[in-house]
VMD Tcl script that builds the backbone (N, CA, C; Angstrom):
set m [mol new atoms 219]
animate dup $m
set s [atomselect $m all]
$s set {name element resname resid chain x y z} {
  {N N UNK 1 A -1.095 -2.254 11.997}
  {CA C UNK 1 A -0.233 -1.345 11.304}
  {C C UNK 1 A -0.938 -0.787 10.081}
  {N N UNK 2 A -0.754 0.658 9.590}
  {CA C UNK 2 A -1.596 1.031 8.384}
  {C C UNK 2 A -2.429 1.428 8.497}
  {N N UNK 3 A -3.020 0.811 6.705}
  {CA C UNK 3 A -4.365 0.937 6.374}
  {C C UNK 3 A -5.542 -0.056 6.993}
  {N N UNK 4 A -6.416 -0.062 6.651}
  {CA C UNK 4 A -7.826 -0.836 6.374}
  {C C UNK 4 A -7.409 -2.265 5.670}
  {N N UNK 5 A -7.228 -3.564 6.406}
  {CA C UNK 5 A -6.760 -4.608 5.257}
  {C C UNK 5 A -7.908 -4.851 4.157}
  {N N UNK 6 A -9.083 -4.337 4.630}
  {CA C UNK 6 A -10.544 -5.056 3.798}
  {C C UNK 6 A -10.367 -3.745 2.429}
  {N N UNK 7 A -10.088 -3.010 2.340}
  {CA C UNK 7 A -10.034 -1.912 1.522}
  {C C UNK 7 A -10.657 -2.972 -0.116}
  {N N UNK 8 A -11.334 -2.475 -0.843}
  {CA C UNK 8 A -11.410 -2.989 -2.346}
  {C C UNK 8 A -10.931 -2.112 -3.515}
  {N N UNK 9 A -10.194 -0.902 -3.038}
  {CA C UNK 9 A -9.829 -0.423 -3.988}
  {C C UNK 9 A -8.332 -0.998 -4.257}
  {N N UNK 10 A -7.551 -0.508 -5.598}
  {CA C UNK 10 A -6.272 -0.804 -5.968}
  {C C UNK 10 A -5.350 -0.493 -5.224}
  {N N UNK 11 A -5.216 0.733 -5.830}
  {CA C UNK 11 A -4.380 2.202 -4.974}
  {C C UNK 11 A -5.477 3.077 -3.649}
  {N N UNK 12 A -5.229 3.105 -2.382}
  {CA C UNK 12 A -5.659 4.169 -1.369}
  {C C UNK 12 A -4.506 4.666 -0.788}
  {N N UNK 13 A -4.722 6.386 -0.878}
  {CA C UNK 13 A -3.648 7.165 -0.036}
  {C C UNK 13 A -4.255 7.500 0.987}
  {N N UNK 14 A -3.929 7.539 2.399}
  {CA C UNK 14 A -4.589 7.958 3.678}
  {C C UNK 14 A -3.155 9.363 3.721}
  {N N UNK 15 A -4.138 10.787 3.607}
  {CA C UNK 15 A -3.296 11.638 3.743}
  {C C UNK 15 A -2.752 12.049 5.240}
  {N N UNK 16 A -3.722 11.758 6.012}
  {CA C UNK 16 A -3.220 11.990 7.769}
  {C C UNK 16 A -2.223 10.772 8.016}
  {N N UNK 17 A -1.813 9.861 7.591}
  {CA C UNK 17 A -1.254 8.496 8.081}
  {C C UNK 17 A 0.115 9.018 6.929}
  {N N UNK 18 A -0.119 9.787 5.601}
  {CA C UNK 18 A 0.744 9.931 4.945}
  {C C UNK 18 A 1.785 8.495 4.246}
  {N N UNK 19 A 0.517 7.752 4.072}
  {CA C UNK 19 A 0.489 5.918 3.627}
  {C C UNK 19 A -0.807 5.720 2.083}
  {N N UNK 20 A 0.488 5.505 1.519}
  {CA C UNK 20 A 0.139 4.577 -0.049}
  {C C UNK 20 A -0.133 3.370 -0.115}
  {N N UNK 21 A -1.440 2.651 0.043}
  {CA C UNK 21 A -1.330 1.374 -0.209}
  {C C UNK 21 A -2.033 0.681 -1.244}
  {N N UNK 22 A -1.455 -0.381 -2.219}
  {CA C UNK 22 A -1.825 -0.829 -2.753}
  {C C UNK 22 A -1.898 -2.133 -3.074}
  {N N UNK 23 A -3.266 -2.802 -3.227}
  {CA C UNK 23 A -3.744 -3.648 -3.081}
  {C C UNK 23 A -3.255 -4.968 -4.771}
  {N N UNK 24 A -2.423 -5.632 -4.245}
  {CA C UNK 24 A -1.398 -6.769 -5.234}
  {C C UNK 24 A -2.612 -7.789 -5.787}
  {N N UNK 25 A -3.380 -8.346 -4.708}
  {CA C UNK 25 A -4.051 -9.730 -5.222}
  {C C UNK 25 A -5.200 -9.721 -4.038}
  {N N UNK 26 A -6.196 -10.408 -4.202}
  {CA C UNK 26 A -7.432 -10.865 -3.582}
  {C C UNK 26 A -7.115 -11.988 -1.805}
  {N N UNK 27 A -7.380 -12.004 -0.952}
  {CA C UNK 27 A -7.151 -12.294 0.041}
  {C C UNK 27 A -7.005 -12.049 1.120}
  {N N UNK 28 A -7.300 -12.603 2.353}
  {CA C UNK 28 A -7.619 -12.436 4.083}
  {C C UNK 28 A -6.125 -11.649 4.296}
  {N N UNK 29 A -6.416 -11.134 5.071}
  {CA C UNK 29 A -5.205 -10.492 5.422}
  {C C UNK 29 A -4.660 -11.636 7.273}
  {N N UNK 30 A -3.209 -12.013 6.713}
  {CA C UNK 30 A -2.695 -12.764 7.824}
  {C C UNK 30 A -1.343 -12.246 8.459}
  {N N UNK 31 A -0.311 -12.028 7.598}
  {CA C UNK 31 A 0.724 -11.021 8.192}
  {C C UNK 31 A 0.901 -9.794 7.286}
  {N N UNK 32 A 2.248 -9.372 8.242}
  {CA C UNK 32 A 2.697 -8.106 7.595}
  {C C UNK 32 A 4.489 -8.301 7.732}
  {N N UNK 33 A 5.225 -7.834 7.190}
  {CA C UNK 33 A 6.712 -7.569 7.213}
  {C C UNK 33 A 6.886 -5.880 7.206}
  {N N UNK 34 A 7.391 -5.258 7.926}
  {CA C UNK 34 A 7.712 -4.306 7.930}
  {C C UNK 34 A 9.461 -3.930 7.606}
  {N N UNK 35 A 9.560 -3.594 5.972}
  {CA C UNK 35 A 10.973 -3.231 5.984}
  {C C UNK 35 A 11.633 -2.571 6.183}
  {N N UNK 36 A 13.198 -2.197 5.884}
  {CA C UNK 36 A 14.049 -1.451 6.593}
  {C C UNK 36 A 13.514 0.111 6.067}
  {N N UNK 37 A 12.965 0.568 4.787}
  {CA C UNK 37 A 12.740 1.517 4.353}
  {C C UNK 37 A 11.284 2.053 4.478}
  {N N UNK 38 A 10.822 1.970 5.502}
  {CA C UNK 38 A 9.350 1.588 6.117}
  {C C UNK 38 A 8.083 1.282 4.866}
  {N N UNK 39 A 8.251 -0.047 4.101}
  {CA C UNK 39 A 7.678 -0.369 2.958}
  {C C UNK 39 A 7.139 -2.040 4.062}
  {N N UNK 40 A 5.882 -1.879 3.753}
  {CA C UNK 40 A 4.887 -2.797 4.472}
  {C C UNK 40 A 4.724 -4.009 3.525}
  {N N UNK 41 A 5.508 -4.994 3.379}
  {CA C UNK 41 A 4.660 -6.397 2.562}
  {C C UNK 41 A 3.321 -6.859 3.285}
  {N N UNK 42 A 1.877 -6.878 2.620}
  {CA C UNK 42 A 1.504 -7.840 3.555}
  {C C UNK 42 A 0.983 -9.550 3.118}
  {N N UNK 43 A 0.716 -10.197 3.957}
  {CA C UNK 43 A 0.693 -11.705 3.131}
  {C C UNK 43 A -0.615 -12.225 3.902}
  {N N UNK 44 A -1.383 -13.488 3.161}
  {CA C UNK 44 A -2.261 -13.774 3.767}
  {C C UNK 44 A -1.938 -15.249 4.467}
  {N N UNK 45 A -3.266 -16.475 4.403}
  {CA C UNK 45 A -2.206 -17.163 5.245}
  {C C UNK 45 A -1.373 -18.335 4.765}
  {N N UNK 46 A -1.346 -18.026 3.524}
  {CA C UNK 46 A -0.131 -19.069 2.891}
  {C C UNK 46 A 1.054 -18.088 2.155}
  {N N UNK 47 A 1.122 -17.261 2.673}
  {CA C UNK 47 A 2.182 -16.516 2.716}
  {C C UNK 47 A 2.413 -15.881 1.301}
  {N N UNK 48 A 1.619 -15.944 0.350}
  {CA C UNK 48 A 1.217 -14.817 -0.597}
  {C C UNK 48 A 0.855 -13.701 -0.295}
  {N N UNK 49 A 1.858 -12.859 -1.056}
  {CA C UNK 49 A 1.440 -10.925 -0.881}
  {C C UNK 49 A 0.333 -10.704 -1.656}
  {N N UNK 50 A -0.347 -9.932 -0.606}
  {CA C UNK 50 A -1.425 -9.452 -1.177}
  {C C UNK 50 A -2.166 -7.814 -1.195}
  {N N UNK 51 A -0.686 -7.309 -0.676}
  {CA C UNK 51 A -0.713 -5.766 -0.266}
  {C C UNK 51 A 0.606 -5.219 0.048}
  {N N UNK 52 A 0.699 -4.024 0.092}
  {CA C UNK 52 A 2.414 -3.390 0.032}
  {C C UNK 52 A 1.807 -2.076 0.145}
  {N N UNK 53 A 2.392 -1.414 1.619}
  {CA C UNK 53 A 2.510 0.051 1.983}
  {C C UNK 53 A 3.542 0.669 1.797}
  {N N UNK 54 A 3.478 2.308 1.399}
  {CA C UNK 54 A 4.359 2.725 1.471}
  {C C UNK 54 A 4.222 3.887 2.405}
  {N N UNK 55 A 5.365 3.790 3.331}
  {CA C UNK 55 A 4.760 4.977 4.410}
  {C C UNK 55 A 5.354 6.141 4.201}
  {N N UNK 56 A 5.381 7.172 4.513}
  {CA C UNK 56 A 5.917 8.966 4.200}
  {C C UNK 56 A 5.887 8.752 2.391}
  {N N UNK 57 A 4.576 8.290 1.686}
  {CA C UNK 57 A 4.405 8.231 0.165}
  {C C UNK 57 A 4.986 9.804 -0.226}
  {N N UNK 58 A 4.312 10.658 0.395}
  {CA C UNK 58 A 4.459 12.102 0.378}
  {C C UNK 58 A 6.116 12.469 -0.510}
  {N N UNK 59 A 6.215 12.041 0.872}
  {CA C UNK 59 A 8.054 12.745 0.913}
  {C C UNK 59 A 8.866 11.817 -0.319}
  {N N UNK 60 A 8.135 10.683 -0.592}
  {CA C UNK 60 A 8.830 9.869 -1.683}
  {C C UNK 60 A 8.628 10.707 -3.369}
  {N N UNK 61 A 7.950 11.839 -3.070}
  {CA C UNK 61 A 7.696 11.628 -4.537}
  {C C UNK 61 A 6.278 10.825 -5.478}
  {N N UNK 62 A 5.576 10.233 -4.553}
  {CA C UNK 62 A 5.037 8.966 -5.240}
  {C C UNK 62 A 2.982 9.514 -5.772}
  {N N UNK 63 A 3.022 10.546 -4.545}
  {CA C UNK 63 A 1.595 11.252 -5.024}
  {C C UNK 63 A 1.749 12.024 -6.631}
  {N N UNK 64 A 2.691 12.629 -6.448}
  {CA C UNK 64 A 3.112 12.958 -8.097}
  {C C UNK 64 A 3.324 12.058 -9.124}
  {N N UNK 65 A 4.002 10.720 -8.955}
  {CA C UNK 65 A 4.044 10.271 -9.687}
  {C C UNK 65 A 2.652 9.876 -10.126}
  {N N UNK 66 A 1.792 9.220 -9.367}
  {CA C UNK 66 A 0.772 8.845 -9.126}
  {C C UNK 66 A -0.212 9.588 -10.202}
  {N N UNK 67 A -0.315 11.055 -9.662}
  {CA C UNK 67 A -1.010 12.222 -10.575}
  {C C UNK 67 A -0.970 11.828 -11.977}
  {N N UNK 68 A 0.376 11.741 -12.049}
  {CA C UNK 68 A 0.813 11.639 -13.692}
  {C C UNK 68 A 0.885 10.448 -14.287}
  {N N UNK 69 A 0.656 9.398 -13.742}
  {CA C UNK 69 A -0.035 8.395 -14.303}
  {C C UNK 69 A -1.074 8.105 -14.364}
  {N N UNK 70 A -1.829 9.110 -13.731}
  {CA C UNK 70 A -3.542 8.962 -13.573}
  {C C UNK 70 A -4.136 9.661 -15.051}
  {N N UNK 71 A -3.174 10.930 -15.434}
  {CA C UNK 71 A -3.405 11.953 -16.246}
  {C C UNK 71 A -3.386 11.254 -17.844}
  {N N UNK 72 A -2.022 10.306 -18.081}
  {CA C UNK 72 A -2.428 9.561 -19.111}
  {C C UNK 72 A -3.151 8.237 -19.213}
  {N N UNK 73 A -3.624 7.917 -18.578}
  {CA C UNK 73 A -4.848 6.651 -18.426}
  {C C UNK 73 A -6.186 7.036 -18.841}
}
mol reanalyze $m
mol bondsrecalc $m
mol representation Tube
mol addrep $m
């Protein structure tokens, strides 16, 4: 499902997949939960999150937000 679990960046947007993911904590990638609002937990294998998608980021609003928190940093 997704992204790339090996990814080393924080934040990656895949604009063809139209998926925000960002990277929580250091670790193997072992599951995933897919929720009702298509928001991806994923966990490794002691069941710590260590990643969280957000899918249609687009349509959420969230590339903008994104922008504009990039702008004051």
């Amino acid at each position: 499902m997704g992204m790339n679990h090996e990814e080393r960046n924080v934040i990656e947007y895949d604009p063809e997949a139209d998926i925000l993911a960002i990277k929580i904590a250091e670790g193997k990638f072992y599951d995933e939960v897919l929720l009702d609002n298509d928001i991806v937990i994923q966990f490794d294998e002691n069941r710590n999150i260590i990643g969280v998608e957000i899918w249609d980021a687009s349509k959420r609003g969230l590339l903008k937000a994104l922008k504009k928190l990039k702008a004051h940093i």
